[in-house]
Structure formats: structure tokens, C-alpha cells
C-alpha positions in Angstrom: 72.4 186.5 73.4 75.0 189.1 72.1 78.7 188.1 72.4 80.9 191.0 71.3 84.8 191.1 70.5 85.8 194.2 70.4 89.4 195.0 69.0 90.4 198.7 68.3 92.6 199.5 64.8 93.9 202.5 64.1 92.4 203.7 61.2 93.8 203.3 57.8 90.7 202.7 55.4 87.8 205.3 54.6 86.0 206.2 57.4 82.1 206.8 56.9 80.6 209.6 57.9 83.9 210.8 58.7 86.1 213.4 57.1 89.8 212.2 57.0 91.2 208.9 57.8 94.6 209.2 59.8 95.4 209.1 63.5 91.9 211.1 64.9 89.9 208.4 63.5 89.8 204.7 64.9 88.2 201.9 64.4 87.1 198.4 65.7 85.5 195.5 64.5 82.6 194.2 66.6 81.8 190.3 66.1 78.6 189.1 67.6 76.7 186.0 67.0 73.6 185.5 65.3 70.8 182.9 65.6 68.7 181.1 63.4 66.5 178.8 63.7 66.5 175.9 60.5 64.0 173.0 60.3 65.9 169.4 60.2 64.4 166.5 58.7 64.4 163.2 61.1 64.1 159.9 60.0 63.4 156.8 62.3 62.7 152.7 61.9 59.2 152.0 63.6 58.5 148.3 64.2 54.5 147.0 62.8 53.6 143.8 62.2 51.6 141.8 59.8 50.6 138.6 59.3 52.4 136.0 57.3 53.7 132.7 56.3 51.3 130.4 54.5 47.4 132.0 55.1 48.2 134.9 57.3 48.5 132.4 60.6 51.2 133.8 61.8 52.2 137.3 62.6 55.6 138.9 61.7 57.6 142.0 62.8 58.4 144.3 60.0 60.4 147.7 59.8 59.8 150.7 58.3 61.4 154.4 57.8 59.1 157.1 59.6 60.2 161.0 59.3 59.3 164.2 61.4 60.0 167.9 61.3 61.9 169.2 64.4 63.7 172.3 64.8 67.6 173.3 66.0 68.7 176.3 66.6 71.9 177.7 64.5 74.5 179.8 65.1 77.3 181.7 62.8 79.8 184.4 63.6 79.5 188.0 61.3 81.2 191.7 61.9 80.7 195.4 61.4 83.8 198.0 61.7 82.4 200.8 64.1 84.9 203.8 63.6 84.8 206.8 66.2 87.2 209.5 67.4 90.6 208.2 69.0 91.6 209.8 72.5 91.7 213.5 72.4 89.6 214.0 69.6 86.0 214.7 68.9 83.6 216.6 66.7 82.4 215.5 63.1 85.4 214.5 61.4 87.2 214.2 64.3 88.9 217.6 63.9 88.1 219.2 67.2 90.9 218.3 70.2 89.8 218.1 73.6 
């Protein structure tokens, strides 16, 4: 899944690929969410028994710690500037009007 937020900045950095930076060129910075999946170590008490007291006649309950692999899924935000031509612009560098 692919959540964007898109918010448009008038440019005032270096554009890439682009020849000036003033009012032609905008940008925006597009966030979007990505997912990874990270192996998580579980740990768990699993009752047993055994015999005990004096010659093993009677049996006992006894605890121990018991661990599996499983698997979550993980999620963090990043973001990209995407620059393009403001309104009434096009071309490369921006530098033809429309």
C-alpha cells in the first residue's frame, strides 16, 4: 500500500535536471510508506513434569522458557522532493510559457 502526501513548495533549492531555480520551477515532497518485514524472537513458559520427592514417586510440575521465530510486519515513513514546471510553464528547464 502506497500512502502519498503531497505538498507543493515553490522552488528555492537546485532543481535536478532543471535549468534555473526561481518561480517556473516547483517542487513537492511526496511521503509514502514503506514495509518491511523483521523476524521477532518469542519467548514462552511451557509446563513438563518430572518425577520427584524421595525415589521419583511422585510427579512434579516444572516450568521452563521455550522460544520461536515469528514474523511482524514494519512500517516507517521516508520522502523524495519531485520538482516539475509551475502553472504556465513547460519545456526543459521550464523556460517555455504556455
Amino acid at each position: 500500500m502506497l500512502y502519498q502526501t503531497v505538498v507543493t513548495v515553490c522552488c528555492c533549492l537546485i532543481a535536478v535536471n532543471l535549468q534555473s531555480c526561481d518561480a517556473r520551477t516547483c517542487s513537492r515532497r511526496v511521503r509514502y510508506r514503506i514495509y518491511e518485514r523483521v523476524s521477532v524472537r518469542r519467548s514462552r513458559q511451557q509446563r513438563y513434569t518430572t518425577r520427584c520427592e524421595l525415589f521419583g514417586w511422585k510427579r512434579c510440575s516444572r516450568y521452563r522458557a521455550t522460544y520461536s521465530t515469528g514474523y511482524e510486519t514494519d512500517y516507517s515513513y521516508t520522502s523524495y522532493t519531485s520538482y516539475y514546471c509551475c502553472n504556465g510553464w513547460r519545456g526543459g528547464g521550464c523556460s517555455q510559457p504556455i
